[in-house]
N, CA and C atoms as an extended XYZ file, in Angstrom:
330
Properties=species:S:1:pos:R:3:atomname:S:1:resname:S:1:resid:I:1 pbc="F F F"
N        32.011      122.318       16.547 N   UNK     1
C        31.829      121.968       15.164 CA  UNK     1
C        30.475      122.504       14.716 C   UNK     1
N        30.157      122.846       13.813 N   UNK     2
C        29.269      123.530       12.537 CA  UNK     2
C        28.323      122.211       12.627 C   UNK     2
N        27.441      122.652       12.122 N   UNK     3
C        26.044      121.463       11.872 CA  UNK     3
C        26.318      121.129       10.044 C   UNK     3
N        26.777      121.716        9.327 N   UNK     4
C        27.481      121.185        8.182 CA  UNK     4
C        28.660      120.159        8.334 C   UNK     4
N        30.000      120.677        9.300 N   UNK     5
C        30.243      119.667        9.477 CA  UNK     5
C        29.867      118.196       10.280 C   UNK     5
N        29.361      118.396       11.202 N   UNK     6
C        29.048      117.351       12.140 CA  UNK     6
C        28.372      116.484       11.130 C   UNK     6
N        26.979      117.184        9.854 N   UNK     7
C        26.887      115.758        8.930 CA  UNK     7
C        27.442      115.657        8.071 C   UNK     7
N        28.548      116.019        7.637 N   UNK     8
C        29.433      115.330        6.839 CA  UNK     8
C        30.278      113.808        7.519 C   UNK     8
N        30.289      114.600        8.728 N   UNK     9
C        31.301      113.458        9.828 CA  UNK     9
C        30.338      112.409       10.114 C   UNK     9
N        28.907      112.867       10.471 N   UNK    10
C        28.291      111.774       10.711 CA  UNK    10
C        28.022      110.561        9.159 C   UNK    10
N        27.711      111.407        8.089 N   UNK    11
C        27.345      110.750        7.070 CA  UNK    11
C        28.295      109.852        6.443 C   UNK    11
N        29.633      110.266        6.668 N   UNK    12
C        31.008      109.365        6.525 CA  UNK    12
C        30.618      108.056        7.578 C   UNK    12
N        29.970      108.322        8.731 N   UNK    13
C        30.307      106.963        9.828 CA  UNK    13
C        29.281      106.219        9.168 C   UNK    13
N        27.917      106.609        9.277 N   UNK    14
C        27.033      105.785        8.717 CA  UNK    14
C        27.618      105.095        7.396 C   UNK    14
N        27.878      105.888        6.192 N   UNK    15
C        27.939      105.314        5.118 CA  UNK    15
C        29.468      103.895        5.403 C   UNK    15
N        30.271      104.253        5.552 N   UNK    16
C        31.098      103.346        6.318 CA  UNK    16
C        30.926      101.924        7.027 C   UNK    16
N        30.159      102.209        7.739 N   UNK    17
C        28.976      101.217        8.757 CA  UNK    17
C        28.516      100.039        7.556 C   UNK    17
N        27.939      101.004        6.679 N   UNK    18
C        26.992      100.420        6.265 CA  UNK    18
C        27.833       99.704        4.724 C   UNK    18
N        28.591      100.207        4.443 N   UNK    19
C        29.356       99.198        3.643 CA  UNK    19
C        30.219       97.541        4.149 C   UNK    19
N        30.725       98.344        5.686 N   UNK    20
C        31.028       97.083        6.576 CA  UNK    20
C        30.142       95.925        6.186 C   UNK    20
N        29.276       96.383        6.701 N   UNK    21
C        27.864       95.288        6.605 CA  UNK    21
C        27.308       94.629        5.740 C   UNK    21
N        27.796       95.042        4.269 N   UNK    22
C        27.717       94.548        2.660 CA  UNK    22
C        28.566       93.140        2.549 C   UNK    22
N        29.517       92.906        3.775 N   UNK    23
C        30.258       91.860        3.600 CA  UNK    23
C        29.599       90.773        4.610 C   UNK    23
N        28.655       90.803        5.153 N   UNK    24
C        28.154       89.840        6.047 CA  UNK    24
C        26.803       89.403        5.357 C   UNK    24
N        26.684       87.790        5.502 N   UNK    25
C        25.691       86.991        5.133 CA  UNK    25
C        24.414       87.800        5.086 C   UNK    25
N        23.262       88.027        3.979 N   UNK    26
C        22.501       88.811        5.155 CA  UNK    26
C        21.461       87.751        5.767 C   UNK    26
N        21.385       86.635        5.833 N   UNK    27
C        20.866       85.666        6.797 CA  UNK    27
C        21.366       85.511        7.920 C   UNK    27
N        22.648       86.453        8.452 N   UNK    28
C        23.467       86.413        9.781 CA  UNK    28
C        22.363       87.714       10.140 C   UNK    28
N        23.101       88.932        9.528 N   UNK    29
C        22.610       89.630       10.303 CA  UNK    29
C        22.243       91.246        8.208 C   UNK    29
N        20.869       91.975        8.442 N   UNK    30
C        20.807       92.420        7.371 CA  UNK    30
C        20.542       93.800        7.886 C   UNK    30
N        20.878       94.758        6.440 N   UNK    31
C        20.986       96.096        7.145 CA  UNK    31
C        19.854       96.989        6.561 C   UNK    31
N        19.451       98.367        6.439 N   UNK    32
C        18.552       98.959        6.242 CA  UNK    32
C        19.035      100.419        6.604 C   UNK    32
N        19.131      101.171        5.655 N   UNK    33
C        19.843      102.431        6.203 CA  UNK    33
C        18.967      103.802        5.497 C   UNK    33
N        17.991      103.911        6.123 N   UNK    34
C        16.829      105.005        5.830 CA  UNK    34
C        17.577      106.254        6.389 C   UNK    34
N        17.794      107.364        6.214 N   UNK    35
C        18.160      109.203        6.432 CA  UNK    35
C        18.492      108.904        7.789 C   UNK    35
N        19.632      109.103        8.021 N   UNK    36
C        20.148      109.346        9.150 CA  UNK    36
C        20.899      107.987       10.165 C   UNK    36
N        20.307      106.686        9.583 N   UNK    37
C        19.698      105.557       10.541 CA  UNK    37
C        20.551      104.677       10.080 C   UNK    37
N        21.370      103.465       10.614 N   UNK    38
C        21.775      102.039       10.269 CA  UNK    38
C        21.504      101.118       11.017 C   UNK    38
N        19.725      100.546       10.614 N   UNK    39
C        19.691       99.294       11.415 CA  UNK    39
C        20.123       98.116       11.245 C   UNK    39
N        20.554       97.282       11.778 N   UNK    40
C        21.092       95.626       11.549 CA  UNK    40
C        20.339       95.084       12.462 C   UNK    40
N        19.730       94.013       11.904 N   UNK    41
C        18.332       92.927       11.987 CA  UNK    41
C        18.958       91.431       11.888 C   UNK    41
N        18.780       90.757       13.208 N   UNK    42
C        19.391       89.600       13.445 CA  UNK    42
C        18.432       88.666       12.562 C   UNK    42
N        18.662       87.118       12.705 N   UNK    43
C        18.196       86.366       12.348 CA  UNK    43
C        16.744       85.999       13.752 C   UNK    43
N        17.013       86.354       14.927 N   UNK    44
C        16.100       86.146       15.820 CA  UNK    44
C        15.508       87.464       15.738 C   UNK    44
N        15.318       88.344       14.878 N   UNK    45
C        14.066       89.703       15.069 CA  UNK    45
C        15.488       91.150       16.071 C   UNK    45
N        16.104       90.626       16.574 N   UNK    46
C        17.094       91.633       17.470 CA  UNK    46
C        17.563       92.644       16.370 C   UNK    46
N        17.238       93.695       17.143 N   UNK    47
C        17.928       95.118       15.942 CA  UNK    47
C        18.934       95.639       17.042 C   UNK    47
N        20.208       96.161       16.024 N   UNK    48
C        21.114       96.977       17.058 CA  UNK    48
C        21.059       98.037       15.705 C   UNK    48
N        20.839       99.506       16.477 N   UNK    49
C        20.864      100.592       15.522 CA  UNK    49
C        22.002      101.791       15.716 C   UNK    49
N        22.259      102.401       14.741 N   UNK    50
C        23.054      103.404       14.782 CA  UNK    50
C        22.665      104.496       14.168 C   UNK    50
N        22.524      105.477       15.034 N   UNK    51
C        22.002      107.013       14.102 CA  UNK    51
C        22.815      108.115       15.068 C   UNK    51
N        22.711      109.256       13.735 N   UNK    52
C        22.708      110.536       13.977 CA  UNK    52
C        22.198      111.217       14.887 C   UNK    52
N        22.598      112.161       15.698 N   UNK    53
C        21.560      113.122       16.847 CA  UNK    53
C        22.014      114.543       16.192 C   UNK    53
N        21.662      114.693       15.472 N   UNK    54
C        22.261      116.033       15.255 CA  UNK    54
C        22.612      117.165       16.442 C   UNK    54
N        21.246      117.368       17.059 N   UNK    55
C        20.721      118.635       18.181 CA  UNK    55
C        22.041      118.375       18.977 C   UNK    55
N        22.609      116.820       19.313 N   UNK    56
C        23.775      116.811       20.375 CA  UNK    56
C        25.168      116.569       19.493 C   UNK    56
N        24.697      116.478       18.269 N   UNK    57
C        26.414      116.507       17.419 CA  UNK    57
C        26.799      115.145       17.688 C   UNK    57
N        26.056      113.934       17.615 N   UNK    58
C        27.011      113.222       18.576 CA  UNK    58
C        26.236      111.553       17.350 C   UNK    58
N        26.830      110.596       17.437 N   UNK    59
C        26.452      109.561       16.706 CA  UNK    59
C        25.778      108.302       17.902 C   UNK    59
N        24.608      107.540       18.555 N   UNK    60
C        24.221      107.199       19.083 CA  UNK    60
C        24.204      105.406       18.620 C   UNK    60
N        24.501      104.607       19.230 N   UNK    61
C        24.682      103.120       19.184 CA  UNK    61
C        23.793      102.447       19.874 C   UNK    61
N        22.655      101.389       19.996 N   UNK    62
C        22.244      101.043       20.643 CA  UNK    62
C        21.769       99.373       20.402 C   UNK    62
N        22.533       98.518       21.097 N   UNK    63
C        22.558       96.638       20.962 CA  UNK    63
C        22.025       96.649       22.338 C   UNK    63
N        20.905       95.957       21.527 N   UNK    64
C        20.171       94.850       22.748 CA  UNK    64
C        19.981       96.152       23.578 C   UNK    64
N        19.923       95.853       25.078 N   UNK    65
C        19.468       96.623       25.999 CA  UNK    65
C        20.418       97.643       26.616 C   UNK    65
N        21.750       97.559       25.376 N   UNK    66
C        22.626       98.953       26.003 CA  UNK    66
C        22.860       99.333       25.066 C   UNK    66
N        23.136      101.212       25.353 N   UNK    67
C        23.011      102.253       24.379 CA  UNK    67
C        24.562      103.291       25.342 C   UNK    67
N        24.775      103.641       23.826 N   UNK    68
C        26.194      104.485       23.804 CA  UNK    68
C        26.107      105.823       23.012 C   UNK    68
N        26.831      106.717       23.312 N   UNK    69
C        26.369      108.258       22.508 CA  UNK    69
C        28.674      108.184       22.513 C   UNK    69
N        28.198      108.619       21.175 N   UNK    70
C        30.117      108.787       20.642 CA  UNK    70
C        29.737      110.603       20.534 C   UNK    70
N        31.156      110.976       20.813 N   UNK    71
C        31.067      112.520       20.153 CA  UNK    71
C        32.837      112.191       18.949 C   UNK    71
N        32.419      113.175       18.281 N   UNK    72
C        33.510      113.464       17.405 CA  UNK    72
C        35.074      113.662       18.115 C   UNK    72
N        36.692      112.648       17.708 N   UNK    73
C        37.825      113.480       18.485 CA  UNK    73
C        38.126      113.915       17.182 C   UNK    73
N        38.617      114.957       16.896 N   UNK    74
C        38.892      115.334       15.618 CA  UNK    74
C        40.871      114.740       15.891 C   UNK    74
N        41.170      114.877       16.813 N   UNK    75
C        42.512      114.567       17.122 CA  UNK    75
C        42.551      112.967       17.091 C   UNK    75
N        41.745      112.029       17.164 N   UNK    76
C        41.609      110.710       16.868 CA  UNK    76
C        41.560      110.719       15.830 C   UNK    76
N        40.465      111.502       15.174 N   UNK    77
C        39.711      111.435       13.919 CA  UNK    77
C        38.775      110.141       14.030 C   UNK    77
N        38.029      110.150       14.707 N   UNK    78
C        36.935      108.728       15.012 CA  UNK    78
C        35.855      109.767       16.494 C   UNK    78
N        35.242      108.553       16.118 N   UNK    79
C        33.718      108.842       17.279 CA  UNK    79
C        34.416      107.657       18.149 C   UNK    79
N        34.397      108.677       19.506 N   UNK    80
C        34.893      108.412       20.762 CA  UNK    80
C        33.416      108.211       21.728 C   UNK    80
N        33.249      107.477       22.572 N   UNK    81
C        32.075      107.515       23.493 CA  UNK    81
C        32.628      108.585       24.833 C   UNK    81
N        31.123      108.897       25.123 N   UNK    82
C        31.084      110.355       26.234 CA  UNK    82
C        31.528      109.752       27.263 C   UNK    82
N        31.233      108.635       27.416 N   UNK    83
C        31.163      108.287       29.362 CA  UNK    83
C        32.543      107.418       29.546 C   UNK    83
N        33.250      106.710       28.308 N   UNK    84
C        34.357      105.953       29.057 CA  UNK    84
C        35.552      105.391       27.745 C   UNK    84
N        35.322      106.193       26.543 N   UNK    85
C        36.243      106.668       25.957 CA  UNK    85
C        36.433      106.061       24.897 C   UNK    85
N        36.338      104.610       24.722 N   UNK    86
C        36.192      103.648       23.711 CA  UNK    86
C        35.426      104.312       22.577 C   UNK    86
N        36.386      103.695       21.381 N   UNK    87
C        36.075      103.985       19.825 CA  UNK    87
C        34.728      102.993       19.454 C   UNK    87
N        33.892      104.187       18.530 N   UNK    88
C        32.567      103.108       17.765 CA  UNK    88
C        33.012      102.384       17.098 C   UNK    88
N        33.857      101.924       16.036 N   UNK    89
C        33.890      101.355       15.376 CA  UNK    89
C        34.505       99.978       15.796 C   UNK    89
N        35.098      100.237       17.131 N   UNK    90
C        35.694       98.989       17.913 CA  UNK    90
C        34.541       97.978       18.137 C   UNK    90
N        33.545       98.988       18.796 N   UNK    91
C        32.386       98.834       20.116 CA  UNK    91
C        31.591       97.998       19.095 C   UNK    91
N        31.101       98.236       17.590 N   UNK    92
C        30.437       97.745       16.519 CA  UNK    92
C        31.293       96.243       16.756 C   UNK    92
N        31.734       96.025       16.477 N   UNK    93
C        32.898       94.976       16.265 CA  UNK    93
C        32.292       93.649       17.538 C   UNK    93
N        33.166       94.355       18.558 N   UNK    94
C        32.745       93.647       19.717 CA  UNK    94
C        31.201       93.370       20.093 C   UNK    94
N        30.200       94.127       19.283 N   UNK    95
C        28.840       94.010       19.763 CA  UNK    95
C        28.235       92.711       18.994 C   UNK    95
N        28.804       92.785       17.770 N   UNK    96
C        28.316       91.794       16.326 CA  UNK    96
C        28.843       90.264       16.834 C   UNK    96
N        30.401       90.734       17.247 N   UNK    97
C        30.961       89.498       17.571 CA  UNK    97
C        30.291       88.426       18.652 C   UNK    97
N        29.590       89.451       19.455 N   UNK    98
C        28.622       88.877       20.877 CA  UNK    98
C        27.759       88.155       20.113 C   UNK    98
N        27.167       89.209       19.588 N   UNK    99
C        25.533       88.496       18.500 CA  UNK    99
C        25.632       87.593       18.141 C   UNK    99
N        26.805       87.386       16.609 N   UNK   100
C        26.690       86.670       15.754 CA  UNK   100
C        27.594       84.901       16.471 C   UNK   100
N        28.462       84.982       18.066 N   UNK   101
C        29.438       84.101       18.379 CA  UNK   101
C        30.186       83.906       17.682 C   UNK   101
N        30.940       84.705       16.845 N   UNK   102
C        32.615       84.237       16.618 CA  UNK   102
C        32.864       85.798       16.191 C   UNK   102
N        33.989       85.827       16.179 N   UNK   103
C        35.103       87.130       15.817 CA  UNK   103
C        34.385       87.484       14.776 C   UNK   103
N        34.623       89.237       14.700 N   UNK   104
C        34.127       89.847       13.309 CA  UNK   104
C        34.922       91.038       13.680 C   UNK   104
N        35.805       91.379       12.534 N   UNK   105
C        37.022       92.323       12.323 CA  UNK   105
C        36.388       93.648       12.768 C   UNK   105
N        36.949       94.610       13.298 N   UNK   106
C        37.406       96.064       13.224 CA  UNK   106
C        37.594       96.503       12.069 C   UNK   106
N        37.537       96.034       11.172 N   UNK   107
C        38.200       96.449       10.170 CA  UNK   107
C        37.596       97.978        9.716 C   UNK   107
N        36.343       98.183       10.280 N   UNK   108
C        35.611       99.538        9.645 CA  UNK   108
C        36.226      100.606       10.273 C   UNK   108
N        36.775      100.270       11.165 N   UNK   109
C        37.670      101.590       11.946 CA  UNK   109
C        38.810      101.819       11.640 C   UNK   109
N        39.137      101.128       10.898 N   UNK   110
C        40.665      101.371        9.707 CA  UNK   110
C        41.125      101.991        9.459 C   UNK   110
């Protein structure tokens, strides 16, 4: 993939992300999305961030003390992780749900 496309693809996930996040309290958890970047800021100071890598084409996740690198499936059409295959937008889901203790939809991977 082209470095035009890769940020179009990336700028779709972020912006996406970051509308998800328009629907949550922001006293649960609040967002901040400076060029490239989507941080979410717990109520205890905890940030889980999501950005762009351009140089590796690839969209980078990182909660609490573990970090994930997605590359593009264009045949999924979603950001897939390098090392064990799982979708970001799942992985978002399941990470918030840890944070926040109760269920919080998939729905951004829709």
């Amino acid at each position: 993939m082209d470095e035009r496309e890769y940020l179009l693809l990336a700028d779709r996930c972020l912006e996406r992300v970051a509308a998800w996040l328009e629907d949550f309290d922001p006293d649960e958890v609040d967002y901040s999305t400076p060029d490239g970047v989507v941080t979410m800021e717990f109520a205890d100071g905890t940030r889980f961030v999501l950005n762009r890598q351009g140089g590796a084409h690839q969209m980078w996740y990182a909660a609490g003390a573990r970090a994930w690198h997605y590359d593009w499936d264009a045949e999924r059409e979603t950001w897939i992780d390098d090392r064990d295959g799982h979708e970001l937008y799942g992985n978002l889901a399941r990470t918030l749900s840890e944070k926040l203790g109760r269920e919080v939809s998939a729905a951004v991977g829709s």
